[in-house]
C-alpha positions in Angstrom: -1.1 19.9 -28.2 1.9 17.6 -27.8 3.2 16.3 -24.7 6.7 17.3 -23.0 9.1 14.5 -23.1 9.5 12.3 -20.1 12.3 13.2 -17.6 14.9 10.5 -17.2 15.0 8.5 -14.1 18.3 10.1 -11.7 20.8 7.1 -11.0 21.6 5.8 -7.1 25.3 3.5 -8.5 26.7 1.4 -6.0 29.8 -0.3 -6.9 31.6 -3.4 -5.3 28.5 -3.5 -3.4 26.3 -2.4 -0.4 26.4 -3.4 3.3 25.0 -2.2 6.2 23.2 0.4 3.9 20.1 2.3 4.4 18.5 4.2 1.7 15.4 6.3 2.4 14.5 9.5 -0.3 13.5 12.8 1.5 10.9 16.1 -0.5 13.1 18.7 1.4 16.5 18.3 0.3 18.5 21.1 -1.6 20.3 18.5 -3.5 20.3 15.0 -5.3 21.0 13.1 -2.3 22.8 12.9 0.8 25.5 10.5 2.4 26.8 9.7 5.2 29.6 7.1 6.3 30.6 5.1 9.0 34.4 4.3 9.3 36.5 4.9 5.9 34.7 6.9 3.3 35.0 5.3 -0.6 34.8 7.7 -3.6 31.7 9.7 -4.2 30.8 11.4 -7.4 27.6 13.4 -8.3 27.6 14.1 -11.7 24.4 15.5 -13.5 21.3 13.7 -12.6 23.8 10.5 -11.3 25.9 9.5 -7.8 28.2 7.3 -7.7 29.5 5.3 -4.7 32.6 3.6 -5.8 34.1 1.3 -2.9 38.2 0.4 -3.9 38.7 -3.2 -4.9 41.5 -3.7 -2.7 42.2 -2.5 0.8 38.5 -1.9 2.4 36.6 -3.4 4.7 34.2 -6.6 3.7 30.3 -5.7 3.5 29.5 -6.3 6.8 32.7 -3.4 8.0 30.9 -0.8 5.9 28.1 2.0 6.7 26.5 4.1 5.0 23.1 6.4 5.2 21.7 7.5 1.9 18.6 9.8 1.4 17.8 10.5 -2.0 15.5 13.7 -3.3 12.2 12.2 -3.7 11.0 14.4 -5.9 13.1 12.1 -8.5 12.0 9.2 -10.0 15.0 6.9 -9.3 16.9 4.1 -11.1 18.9 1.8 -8.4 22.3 -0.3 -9.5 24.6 -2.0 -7.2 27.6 -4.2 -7.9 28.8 -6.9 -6.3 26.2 -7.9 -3.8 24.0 -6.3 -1.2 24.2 -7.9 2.5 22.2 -5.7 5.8 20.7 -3.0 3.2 17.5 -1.5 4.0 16.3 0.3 1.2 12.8 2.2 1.8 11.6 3.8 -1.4 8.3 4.4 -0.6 8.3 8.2 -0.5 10.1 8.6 -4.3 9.3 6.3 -7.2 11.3 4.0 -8.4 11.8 2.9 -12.3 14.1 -0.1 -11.7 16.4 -1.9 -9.1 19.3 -3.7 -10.8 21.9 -6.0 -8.3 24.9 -8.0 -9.8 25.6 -10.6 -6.7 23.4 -11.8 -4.5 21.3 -10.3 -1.3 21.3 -11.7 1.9 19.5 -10.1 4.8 18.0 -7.2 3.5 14.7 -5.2 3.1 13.5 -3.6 0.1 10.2 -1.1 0.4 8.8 0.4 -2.9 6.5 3.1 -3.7 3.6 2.5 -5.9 4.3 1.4 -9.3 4.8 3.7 -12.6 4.9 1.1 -15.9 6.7 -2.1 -15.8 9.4 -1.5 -13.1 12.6 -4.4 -13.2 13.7 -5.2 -9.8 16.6 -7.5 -11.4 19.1 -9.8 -8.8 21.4 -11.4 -10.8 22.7 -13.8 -8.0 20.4 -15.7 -5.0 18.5 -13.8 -2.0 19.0 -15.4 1.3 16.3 -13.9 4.5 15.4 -11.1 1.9 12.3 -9.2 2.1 10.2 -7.3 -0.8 7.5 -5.1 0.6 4.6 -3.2 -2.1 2.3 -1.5 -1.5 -1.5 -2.5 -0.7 -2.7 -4.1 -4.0 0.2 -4.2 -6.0 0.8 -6.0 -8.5 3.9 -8.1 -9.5 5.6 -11.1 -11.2 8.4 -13.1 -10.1 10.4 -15.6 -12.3 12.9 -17.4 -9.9 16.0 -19.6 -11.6 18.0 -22.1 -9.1 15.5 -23.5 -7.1 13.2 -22.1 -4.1 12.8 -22.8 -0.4 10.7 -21.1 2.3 9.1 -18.6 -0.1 6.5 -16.5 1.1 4.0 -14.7 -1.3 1.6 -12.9 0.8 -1.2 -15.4 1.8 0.9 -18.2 0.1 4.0 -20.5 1.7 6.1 -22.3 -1.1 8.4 -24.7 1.2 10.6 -26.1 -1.8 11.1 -26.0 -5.4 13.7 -26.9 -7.8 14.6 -25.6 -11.1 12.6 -22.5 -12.5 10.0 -20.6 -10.5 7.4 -18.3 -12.1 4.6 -16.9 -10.2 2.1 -13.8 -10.9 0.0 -11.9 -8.7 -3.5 -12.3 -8.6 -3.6 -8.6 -9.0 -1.6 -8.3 -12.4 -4.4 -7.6 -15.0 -2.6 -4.6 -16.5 0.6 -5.4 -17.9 1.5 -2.3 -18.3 1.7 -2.1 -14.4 3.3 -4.1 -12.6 6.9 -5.1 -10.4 8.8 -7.3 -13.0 10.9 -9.0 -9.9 13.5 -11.6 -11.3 16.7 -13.8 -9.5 19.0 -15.6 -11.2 20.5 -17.5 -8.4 18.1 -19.3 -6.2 16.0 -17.7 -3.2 15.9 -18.6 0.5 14.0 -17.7 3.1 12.5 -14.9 0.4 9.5 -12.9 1.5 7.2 -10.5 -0.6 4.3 -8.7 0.5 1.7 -6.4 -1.1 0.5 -5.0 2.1 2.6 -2.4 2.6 0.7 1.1 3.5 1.8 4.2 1.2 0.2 6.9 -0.5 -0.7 6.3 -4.0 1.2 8.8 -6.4 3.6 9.9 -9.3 6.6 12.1 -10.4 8.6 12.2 -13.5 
């Protein structure tokens, strides 16, 4: 008997970044994903298993100027990249499942809630997180590895007021390591929050 190759991951891409964004995934839809716009519309492209959101680099409104509404199909497993930052996103994922979160620039006041995890799933910030939160669900297991410095980190039960340098912390749930969030940020974290507590049915799609 052999086994039918896995189904790559359909692509949400961002580019020159997200604000005032909320991304939820929907089981009825007829089609990848739908979006919706407040004020000027940027470029959208859906090509194959991939859309694209590409914001002009000249001429548009800052982060905080721009809306948008995305639902993606969550019968999908999903891969998430954004360029150039993320500021008022809420991004609930818990319906669809999710194989990695990638953001060049940093995140500021935003919400992230993920369904339970498949593997090893990167949720990669390349820049700091200002009043950011990370919500799993119940049980879930994670690592995060912090560079720049911490302050007013909250890890479930635990309060980190302030630390400098690298940051590395695992869950007291991580005993497979084949399952886990891999969460890392390259530029410092304040006022960071990440919980395990969040309620969601526990399941799979390719």
């Amino acid at each position: 008997m052999t086994t039918a190759p896995q189904r790559s991951p359909a692509r949400l891409v961002i580019h020159r970044g997200a604000g005032r964004t909320t991304i939820s995934a929907a089981p009825d839809l007829d089609r990848l994903a739908d979006v919706a716009f407040t004020g000027r519309r940027p470029e959208v492209d859906v090509t194959d298993d991939v859309v694209r959101i590409s914001y002009p680099l000249l001429g548009f409104p800052s982060l905080r100027a721009r809306g948008a509404d995305i639902v993606l199909h969550a019968g999908r497993a999903w891969a998430v990249e954004i360029d150039g930052g993320a500021g008022e996103v809420d991004a609930d994922l818990g319906a669809t499942t999710v194989r990695s979160i990638q953001i060049a620039g940093g995140v500021a006041r935003s919400t992230l809630t993920l369904p339970p995890v498949v593997g090893v799933v990167p949720v990669a910030i390349a820049g700091g997180v200002s009043r950011v939160a990370v919500r799993l669900p119940e049980g879930t297991a994670f690592d995060l590895d912090i560079r720049g410095g911490v302050k007013d980190l909250s890890l479930d039960e635990q309060y980190v007021g302030a630390v400098g340098g690298r940051f590395w912390i695992r869950s007291s749930g991580l005993r497979d390591r084949n399952r886990h969030y891999r969460i890392t940020i390259g530029g410092g974290a304040s006022r960071l929050t990440v919980t395990a507590d969040a309620p969601g049915p526990a399941r799979a799609t390719a």
